[in-house]
TITOR-673972 format. One record per residue (C-alpha): residue in one letter; x, y, z; chain. Coordinates in Angstrom, 2 decimals, padded with zeros to 5 digits. Layout:
! residues N
a,X,Y,Z,A
...
This chain:
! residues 645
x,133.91,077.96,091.79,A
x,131.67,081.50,091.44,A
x,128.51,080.07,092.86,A
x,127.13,083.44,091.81,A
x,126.88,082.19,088.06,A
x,124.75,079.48,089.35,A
x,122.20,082.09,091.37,A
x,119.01,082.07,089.03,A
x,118.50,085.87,090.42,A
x,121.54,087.12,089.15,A
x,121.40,089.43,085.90,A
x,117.50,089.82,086.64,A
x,115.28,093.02,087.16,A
x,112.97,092.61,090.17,A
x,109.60,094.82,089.99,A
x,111.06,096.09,086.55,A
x,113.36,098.32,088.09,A
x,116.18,096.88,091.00,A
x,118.96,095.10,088.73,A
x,120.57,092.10,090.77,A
x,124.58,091.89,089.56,A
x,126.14,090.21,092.29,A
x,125.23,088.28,095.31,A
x,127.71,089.01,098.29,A
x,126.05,087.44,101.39,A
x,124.05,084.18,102.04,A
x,122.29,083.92,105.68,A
x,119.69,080.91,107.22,A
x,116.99,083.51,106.28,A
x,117.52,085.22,103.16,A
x,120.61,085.63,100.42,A
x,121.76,089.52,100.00,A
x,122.44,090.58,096.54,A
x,124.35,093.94,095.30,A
x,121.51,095.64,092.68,A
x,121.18,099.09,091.07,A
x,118.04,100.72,091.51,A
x,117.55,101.15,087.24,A
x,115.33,104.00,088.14,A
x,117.03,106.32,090.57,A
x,120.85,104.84,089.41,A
x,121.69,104.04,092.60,A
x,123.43,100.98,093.67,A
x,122.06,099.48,097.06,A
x,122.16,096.10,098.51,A
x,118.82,093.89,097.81,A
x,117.71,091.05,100.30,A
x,115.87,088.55,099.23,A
x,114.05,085.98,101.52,A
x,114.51,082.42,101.16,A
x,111.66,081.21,099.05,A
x,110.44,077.99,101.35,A
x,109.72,081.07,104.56,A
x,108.37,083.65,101.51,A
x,106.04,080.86,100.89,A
x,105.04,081.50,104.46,A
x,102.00,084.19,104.10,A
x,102.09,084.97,108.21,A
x,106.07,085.27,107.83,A
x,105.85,087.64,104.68,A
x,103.19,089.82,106.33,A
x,105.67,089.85,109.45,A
x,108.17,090.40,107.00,A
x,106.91,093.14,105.69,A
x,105.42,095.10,108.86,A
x,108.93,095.23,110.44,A
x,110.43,096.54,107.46,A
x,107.81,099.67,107.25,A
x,108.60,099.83,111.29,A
x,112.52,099.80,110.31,A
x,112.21,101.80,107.82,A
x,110.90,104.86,110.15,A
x,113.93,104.58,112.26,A
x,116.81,107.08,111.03,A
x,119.53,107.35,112.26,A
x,123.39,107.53,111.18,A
x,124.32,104.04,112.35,A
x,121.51,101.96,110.82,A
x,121.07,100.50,107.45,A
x,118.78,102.26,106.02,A
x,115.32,100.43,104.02,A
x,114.20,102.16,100.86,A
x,111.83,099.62,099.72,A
x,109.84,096.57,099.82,A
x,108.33,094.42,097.78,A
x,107.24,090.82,096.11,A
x,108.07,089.45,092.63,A
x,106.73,085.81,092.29,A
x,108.27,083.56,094.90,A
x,111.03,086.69,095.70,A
x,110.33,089.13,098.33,A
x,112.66,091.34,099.02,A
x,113.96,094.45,100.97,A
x,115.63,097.39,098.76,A
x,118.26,098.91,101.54,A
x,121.37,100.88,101.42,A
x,124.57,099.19,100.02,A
x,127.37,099.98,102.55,A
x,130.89,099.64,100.83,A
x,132.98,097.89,102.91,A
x,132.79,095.12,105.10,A
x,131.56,093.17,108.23,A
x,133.25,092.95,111.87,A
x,133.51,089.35,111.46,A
x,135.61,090.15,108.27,A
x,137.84,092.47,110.50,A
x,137.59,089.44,113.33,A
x,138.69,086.46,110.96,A
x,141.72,089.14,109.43,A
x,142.95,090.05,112.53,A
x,141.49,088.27,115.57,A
x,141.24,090.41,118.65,A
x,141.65,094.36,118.66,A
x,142.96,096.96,120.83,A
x,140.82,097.99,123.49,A
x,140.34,101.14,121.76,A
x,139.36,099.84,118.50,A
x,136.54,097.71,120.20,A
x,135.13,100.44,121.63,A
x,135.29,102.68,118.75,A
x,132.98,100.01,116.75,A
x,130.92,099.54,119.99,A
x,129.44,102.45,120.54,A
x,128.42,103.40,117.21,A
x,126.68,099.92,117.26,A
x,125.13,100.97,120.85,A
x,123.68,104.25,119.45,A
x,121.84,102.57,116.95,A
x,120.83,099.94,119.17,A
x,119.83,102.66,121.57,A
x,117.87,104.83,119.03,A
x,115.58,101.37,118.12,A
x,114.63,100.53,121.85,A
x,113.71,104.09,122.47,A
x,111.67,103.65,119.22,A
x,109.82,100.48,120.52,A
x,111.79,097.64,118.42,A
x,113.91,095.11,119.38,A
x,116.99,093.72,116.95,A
x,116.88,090.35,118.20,A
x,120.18,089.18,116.49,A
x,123.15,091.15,117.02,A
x,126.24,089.68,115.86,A
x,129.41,090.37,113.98,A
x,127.93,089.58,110.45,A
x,125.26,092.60,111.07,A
x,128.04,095.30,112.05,A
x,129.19,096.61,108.91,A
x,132.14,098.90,108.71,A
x,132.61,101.06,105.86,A
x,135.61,102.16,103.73,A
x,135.21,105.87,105.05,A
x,135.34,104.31,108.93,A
x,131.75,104.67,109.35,A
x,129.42,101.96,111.42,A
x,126.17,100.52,110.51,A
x,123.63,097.79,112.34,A
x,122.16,095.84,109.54,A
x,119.59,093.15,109.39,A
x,116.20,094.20,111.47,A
x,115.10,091.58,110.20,A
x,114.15,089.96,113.28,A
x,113.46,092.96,114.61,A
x,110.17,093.15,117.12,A
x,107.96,095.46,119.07,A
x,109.50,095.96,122.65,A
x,107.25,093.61,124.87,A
x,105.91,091.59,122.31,A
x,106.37,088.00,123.20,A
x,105.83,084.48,121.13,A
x,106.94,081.24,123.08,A
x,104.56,079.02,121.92,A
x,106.30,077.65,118.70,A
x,108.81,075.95,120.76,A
x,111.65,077.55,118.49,A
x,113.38,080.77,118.60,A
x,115.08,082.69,115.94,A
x,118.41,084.03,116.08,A
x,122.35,082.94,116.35,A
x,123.57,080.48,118.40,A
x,126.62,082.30,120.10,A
x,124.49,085.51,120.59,A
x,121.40,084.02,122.08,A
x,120.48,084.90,125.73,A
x,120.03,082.43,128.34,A
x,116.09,083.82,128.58,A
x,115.76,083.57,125.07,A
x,116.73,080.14,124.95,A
x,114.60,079.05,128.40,A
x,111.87,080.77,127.37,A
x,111.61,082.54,123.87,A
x,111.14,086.26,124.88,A
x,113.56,088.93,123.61,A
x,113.57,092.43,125.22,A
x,115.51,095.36,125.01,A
x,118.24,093.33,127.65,A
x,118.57,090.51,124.89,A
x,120.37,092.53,122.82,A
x,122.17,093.94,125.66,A
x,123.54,090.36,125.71,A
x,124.30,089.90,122.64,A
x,126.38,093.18,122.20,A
x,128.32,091.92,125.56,A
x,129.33,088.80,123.58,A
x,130.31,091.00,120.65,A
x,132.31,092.86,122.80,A
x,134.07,089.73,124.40,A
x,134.50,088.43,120.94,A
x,136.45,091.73,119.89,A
x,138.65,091.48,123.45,A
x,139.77,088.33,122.72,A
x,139.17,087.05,119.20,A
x,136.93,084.29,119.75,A
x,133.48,083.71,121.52,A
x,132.70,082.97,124.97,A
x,130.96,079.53,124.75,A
x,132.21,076.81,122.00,A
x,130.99,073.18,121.74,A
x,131.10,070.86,119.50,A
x,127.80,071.18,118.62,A
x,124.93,073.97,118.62,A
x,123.21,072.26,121.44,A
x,126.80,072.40,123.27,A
x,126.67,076.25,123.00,A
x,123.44,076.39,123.78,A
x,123.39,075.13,126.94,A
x,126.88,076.69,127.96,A
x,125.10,080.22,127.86,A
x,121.59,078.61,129.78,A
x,124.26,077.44,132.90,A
x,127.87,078.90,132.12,A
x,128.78,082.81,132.76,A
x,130.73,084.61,130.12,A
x,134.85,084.15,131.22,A
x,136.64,087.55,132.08,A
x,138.30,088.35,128.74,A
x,141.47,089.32,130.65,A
x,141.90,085.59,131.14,A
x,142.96,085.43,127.27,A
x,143.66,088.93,127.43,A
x,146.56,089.18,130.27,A
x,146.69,092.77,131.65,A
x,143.37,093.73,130.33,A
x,141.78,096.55,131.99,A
x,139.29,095.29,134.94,A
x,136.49,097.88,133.94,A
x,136.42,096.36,130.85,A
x,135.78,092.69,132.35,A
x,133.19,094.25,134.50,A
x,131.84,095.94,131.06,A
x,131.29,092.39,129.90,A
x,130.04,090.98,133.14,A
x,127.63,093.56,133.18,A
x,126.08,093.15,129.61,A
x,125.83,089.33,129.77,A
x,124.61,088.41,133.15,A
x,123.18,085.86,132.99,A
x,119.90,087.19,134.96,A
x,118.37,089.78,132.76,A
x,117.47,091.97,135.33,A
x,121.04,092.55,136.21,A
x,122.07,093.86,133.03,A
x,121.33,097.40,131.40,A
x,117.78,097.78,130.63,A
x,118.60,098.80,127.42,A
x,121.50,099.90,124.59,A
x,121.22,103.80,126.03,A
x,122.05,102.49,129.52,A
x,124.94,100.42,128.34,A
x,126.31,103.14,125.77,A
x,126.47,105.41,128.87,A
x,128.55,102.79,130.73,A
x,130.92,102.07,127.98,A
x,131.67,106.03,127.72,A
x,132.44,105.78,131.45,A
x,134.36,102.87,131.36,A
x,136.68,104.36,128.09,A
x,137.04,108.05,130.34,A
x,138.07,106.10,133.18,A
x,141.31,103.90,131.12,A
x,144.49,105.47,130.15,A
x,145.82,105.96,127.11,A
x,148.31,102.97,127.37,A
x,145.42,100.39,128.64,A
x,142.67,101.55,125.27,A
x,145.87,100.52,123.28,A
x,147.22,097.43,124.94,A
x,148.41,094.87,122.11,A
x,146.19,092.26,122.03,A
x,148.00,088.22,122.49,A
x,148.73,086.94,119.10,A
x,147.58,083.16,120.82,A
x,144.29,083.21,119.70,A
x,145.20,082.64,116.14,A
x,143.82,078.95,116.13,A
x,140.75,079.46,118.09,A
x,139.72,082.45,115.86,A
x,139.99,080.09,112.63,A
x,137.94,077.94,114.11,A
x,135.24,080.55,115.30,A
x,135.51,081.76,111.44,A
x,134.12,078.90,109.51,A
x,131.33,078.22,112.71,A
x,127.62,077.23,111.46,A
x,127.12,078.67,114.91,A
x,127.15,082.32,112.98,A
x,123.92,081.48,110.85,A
x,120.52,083.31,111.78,A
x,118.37,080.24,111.98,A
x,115.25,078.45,113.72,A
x,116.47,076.96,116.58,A
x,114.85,074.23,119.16,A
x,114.27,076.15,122.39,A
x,113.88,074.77,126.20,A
x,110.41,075.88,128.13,A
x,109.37,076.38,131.38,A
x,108.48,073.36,133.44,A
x,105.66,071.47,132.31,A
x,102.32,072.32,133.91,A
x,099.58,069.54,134.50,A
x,096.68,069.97,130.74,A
x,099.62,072.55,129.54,A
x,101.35,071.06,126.25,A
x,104.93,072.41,125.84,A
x,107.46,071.78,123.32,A
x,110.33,069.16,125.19,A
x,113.17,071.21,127.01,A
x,116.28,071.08,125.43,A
x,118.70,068.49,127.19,A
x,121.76,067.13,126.15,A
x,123.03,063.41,126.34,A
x,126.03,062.87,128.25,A
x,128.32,062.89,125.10,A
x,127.25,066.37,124.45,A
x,127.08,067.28,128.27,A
x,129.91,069.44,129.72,A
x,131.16,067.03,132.32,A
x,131.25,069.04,135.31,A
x,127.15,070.10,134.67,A
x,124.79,067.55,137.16,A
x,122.27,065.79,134.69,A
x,118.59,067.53,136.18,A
x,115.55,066.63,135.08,A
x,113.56,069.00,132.56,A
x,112.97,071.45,135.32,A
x,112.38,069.97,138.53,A
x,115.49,070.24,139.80,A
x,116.40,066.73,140.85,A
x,118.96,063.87,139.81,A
x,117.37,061.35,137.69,A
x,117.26,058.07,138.43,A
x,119.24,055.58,135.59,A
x,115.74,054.42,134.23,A
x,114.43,057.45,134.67,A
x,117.17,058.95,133.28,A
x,117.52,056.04,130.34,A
x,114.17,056.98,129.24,A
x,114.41,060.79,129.50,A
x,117.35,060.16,126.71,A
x,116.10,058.46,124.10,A
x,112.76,060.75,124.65,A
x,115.14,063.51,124.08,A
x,116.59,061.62,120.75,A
x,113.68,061.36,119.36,A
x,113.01,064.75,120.06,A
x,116.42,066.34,118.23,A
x,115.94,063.31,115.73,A
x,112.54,065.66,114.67,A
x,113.80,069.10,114.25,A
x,110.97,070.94,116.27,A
x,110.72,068.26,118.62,A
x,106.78,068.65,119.42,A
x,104.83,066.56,121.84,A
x,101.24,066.46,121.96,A
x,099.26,064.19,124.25,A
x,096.60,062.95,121.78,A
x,093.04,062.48,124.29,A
x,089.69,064.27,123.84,A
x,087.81,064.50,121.05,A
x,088.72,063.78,117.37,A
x,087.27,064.97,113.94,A
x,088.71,064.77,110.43,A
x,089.34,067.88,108.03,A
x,086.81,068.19,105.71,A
x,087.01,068.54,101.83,A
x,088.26,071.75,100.82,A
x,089.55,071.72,098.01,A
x,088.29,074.09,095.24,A
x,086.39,075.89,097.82,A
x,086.35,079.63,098.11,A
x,087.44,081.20,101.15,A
x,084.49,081.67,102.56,A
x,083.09,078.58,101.88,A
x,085.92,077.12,103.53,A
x,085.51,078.70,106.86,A
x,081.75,078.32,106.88,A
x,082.76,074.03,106.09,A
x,085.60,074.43,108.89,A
x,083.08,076.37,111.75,A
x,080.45,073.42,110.36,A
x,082.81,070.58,111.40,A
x,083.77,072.32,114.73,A
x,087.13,073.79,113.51,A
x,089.15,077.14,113.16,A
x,091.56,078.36,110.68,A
x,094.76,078.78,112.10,A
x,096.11,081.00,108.97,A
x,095.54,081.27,105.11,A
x,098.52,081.13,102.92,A
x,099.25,081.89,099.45,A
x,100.76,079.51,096.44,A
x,100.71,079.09,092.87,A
x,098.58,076.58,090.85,A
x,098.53,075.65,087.41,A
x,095.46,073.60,088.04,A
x,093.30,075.16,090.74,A
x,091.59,078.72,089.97,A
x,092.66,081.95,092.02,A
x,091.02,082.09,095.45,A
x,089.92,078.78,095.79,A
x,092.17,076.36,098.65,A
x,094.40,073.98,096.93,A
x,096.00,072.26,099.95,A
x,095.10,072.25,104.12,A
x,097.32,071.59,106.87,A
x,096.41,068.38,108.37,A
x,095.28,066.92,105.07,A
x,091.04,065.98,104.17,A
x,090.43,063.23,106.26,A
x,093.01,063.54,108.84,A
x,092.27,063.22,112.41,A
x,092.47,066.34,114.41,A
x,091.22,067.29,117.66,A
x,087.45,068.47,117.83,A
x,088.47,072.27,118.74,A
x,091.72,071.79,116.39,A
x,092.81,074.82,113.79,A
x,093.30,073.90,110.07,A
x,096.00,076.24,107.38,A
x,094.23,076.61,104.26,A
x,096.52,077.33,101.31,A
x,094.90,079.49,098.47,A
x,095.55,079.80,095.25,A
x,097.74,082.71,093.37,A
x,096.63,080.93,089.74,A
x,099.90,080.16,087.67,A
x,103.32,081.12,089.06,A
x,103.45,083.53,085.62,A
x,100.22,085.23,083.81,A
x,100.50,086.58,080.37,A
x,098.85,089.76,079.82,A
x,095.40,089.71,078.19,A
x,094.66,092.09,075.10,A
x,092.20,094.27,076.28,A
x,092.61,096.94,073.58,A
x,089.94,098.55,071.98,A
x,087.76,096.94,075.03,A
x,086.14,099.43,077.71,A
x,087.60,100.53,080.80,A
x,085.48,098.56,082.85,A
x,085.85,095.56,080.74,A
x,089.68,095.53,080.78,A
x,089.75,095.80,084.46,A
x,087.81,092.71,085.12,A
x,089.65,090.91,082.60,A
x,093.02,091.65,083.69,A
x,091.68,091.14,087.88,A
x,090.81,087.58,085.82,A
x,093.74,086.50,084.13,A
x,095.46,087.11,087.85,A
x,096.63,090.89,087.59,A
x,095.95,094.27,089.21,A
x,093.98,096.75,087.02,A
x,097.04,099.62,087.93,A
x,096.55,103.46,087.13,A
x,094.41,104.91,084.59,A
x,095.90,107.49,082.31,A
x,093.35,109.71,079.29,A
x,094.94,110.44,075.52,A
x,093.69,111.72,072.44,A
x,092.77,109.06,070.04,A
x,090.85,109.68,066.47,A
x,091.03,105.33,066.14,A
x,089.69,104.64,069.68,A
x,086.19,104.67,070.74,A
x,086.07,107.28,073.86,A
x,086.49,105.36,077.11,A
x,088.39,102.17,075.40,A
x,091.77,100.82,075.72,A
x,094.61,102.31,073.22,A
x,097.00,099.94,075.34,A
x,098.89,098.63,078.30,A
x,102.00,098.36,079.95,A
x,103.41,095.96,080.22,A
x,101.86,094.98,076.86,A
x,099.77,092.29,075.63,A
x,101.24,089.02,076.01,A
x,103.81,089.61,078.39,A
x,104.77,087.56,081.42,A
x,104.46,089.00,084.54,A
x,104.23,087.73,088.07,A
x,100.56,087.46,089.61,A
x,099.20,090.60,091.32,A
x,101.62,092.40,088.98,A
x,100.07,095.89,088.41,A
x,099.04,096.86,084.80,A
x,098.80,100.92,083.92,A
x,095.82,101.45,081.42,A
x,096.04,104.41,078.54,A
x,092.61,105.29,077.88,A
x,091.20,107.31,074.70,A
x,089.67,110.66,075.22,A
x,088.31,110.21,071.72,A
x,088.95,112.81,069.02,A
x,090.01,115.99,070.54,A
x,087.24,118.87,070.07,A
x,088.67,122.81,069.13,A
x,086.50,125.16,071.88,A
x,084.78,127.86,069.72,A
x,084.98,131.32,071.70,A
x,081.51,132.19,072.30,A
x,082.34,135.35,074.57,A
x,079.35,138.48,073.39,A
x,076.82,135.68,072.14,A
x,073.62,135.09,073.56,A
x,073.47,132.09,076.07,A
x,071.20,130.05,074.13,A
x,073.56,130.56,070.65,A
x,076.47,130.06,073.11,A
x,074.96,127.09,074.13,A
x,073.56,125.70,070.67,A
x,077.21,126.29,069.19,A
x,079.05,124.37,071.97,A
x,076.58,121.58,072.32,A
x,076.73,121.23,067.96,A
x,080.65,121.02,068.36,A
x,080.00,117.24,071.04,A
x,080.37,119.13,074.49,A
x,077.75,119.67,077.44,A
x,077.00,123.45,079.16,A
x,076.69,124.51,082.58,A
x,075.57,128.03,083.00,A
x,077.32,129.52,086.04,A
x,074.60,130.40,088.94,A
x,076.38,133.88,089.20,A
x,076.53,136.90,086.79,A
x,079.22,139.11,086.68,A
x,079.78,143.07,085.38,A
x,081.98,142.91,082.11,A
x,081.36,144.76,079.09,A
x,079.87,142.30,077.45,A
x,076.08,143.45,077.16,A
x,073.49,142.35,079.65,A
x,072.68,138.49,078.84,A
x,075.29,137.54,076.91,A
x,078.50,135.80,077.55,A
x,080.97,136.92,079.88,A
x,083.00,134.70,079.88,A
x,083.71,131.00,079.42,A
x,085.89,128.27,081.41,A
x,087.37,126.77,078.33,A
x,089.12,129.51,076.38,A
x,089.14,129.39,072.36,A
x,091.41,127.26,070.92,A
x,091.33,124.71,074.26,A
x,091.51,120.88,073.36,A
x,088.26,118.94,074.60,A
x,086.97,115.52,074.84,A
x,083.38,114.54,073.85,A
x,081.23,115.07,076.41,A
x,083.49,117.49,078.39,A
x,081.48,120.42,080.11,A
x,082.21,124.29,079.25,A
x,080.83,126.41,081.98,A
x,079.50,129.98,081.05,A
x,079.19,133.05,083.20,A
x,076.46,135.44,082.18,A
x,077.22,139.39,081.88,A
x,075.28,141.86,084.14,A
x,076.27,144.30,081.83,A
x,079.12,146.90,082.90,A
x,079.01,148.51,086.03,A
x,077.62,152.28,086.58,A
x,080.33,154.54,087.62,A
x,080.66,158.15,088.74,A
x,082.46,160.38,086.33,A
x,084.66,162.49,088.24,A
x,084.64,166.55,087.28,A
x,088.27,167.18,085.52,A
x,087.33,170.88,084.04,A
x,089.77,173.44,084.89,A
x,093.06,170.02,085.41,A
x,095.85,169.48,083.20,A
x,095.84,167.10,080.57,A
x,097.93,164.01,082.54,A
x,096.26,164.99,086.42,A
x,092.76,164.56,084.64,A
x,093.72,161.29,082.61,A
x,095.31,159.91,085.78,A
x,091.84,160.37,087.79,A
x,089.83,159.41,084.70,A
x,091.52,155.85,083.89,A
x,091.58,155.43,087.91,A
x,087.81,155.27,087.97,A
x,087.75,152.71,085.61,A
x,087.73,154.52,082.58,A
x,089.34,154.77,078.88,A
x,090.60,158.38,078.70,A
x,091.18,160.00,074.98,A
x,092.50,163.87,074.42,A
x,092.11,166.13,071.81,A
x,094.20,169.29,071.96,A
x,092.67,172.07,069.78,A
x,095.50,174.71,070.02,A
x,098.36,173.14,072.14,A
x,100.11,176.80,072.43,A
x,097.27,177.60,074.49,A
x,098.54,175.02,077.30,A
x,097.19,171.64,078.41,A
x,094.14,173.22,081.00,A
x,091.28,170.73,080.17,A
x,088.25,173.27,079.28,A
x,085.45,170.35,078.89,A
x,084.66,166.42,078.98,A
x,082.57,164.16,076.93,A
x,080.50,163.16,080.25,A
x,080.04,165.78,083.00,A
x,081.65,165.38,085.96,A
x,079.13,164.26,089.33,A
x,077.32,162.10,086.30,A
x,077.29,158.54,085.72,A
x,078.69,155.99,082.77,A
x,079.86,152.23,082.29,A
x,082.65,151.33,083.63,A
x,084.94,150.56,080.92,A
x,083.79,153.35,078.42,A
x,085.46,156.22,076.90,A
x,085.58,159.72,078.07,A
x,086.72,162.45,075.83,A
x,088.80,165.61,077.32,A
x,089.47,168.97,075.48,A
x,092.10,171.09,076.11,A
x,091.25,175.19,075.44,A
x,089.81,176.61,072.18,A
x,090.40,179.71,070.56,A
């Protein structure tokens, strides 16, 4: 059955412009849809996170800073982000669509690959790798699923989006996020993820293409789990008979189990892998992999061990005051049986009460998901009434009552008005300890606003009733409009009555009013300059400085609207004043021919005309209308006259 006709997002236009036709991947954190960008006309590959974490305000804001950080890092081998952005309960990344497919499509085809062939998609996937630690990220969740291989051969890392700053930690949730069979031992003890986490992970993928399945199965994600905390990665060669011993040591090397064995980072172990490939022969890169592993890579295939998800993690050992989230222990069923059962960090065999009691602890634990233990002593208050408070309101009630908020998140609410808290995490009433933190949950308004009409109302006016009804007052454009009152709405887009997600930007087409025809007003007196402008509905602004034109002294030089210029009411012309022309020496031409002196005329600034009385007498000027050495405006005319009889 296509469980794409079933997809509500399918055949719908996020944001008004990304098209979703097809959906092609589903992962534990978000679905990934083929789209064309209606805009640009570009196909690229949309991901959409799952609604219940986009209902998550601190996850979307996380969300959405890695993607800008992602989306800084070029480079040839990583997918590359285009765009973010939120449309109701969707939130989404806009990133290039990659025509191909994945390595674990390539792994469940074919099972394990020539030597050569797993480095030739290795160290593409290095180089990327490489290229984000020396940027300051972290992937975080390397795996087949987010290698994709292209039909023109070409290798891309996909999904950053776990990705994190280098050295930024979080092990107090008691869960970490990532895959199963990828997960290093120190992410799983104790929730941190460097640069050498991926490391790991890209040691496993390179087991995985040796030999066609993973290092560490189990029946069970717990199983797997806690084969990587206390089992090494196997030699591939022992699945892989013959297989070069550098590239065992390659593996041993990327997933040690003691991070500071490995390569610091994806640069360090790109350089190995080059070593290790100039270092094998020709016939050990293209040894034929055994065709045995048929079965165990069918089973690896269909694995819920592949899924990006929120797992249960072990912690340190428990400190006396210190709460911590329950290690991760399995019960004997689930136990490998040559592992010693240890108690959750100390070190030492149980006793069998001790031991009985540790157990069902632990099932109750795994029986909760998270597994959290508090140990409920000091002080206890109970939330108070928020409900239909503002914000601020609400903190000042929380501080009041001894409290913090932990975080504010976002919903819709059909019932409760925009801004004001519609739920809190505990509940009013509940107990909580007297220095506890409360999550207040604001309202969006409804899950879909219609637009208001706001034409023919003000700017100002439209703005707060569209910021009202739920929606973002958007850009401001100005048009003629002879029905319009100046400064009023001539309409919207989307339009009036449309349905539109909150925050949803509206653009706002403003009237300019009738247009006004700019009289030219150049030679006229300021004050009739003025009088005729101000008559026609637009303000004056006489220019501090006065120019030389030859325009007479006083008048209008010139004017910053020319004629004929469409204005609005209330628009400002700006006039320059004339000085009058400027005074300039006439240069003596008497005694040149006709073109030297018109050349030396018209470069002093001046309008040169010549009269020839008898033009068989030759072209010597004998006189000029202004002697030369004298003065006159620059601009004028000067006669010249060629020879008499």
């Amino acid at each position: 059955m296509d469980t794409t006709l079933q997809d509500p997002l399918v055949g719908q236009v996020l944001d008004g412009r990304y098209r979703v036709d097809e959906r092609i991947a589903v992962g534990g954190m978000a679905t990934v849809y083929r789209a064309v960008d209606t805009r640009l006309d570009r196909v690229l590959a949309l991901k959409v996170m799952h609604p219940d974490l986009a209902r998550d305000a601190t996850f979307v804001e996380r969300f959405i800073r890695e993607a800008k950080s992602v989306a800084r890092l070029a480079h040839p081998n990583v997918v590359g982000v285009f765009d973010q952005g939120a449309q109701g309960a969707y939130v989404y990344l806009a990133m290039e669509y990659v025509e191909g497919c994945t390595l674990r499509d390539v792994l469940r085809e074919r099972g394990a690959l020539q030597p050569r062939a797993a480095l030739d998609i290795l160290e593409p996937v290095l180089a990327a790798l490489g290229a984000a630690h020396r940027a300051g990220f972290v992937h975080r969740d390397m795996k087949p699923e987010n290698v994709l291989i292209g039909d023109d051969g070409r290798v891309k890392v996909a999904d950053f989006g776990l990705v994190r700053a280098v050295g930024s930690v979080t092990n107090t949730s008691g869960t970490v996020l990532g895959t199963v069979s990828y997960l290093a031992p120190e992410q799983i003890e104790y929730g941190t993820a460097d640069t050498r986490a991926d490391v790991y992970a890209c040691g496993v993928v390179l087991y995985e293409m040796l030999t066609g399945g993973k290092p560490h199965g189990g029946d069970t994600p717990a199983q797997v789990l806690f084969r990587h905390l206390n089992a090494d990665v196997p030699a591939p060669s022992a699945l892989f008979p013959g297989l070069a011993v550098e590239l065992d040591e390659l593996v041993a090397s990327a997933t040690a189990r003691n991070p500071d064995v490995r390569p610091h980072d994806a640069v360090e172990l790109l350089a190995r892998t080059r070593e290790v490939r100039a270092a094998l022969c020709a016939e050990q890169l293209d040894a034929a992999p055994p065709q045995a592993r048929t079965e165990h890579r069918a089973a690896d295939a269909s694995s819920e061990e592949d899924r990006t998800d929120v797992i249960p993690r072990a912690l340190p050992r428990e400190e006396p005051g210190v709460h911590h989230t329950a290690r991760l222990i399995l019960p004997p069923e689930e136990r490998p049986e040559q592992e010693p059962v240890r108690s959750a960090g100390r070190g030492v065999p149980l006793s069998r009460r001790g031991l009985l009691a540790l157990l069902l602890a632990v099932v109750a634990v795994l029986g909760v998901g998270a597994g959290v233990w508090y140990i409920n002593s000091g002080q206890f208050t109970r939330v108070p009434a928020l409900i239909g408070k503002s914000e601020t309101e609400a903190r000042q009630a929380l501080d009041k009552a001894g409290l913090e908020v932990k975080s504010v998140r976002h919903d819709f609410s059909d019932t409760v008005a925009r801004g004001t808290v519609i739920k809190t995490d505990p509940g009013t009433n509940e107990r909580i300890r007297g220095n506890g933190s409360v999550t207040i949950t604001l309202s969006r308004g409804p899950e879909i606003v219609e637009v208001p009409d706001v034409v023919n109302k003000p700017l100002a006016r439209a703005q707060r009733e569209l910021r009202k009804a739920g929606l973002a007052p958007g850009v401001v454009t100005r048009e003629f409009d002879e029905s319009v009152a100046q400064g009023s709405v001539i309409r919207t887009d989307p339009a009036a009555g449309s349905s539109r997600s909150p925050d949803t930007a509206v653009s706002l087409v403003v009237s300019k009013g009738a247009p006004i025809d700019v009289p030219d007003v150049t030679g006229d007196a300021v004050e009739d300059a003025t009088a005729e402008l101000e008559e026609a509905g637009l303000k004056v602004e006489v220019a501090d400085e006065r120019i030389h034109s030859a325009e007479e002294a006083g008048s209008v030089a010139r004017q910053s609207a020319a004629e004929g210029t469409r204005l609005a009411r209330g628009d400002t012309v700006t006039l320059t004043v004339s000085k009058g022309p400027r005074m300039v020496d006439v240069p003596d031409v008497v005694g040149d021919n006709v073109d030297d002196a018109t050349a030396e005329l018209e470069a002093a600034g001046f309008v040169v005309q010549v009269e020839k009385n008898f033009p068989f007498l030759g072209d010597e000027v004998e006189s000029q209308s202004v002697e030369g050495g004298g003065q006159a405006p620059e601009g004028s005319t000067i006669t010249i006259k060629t020879k008499g009889l």
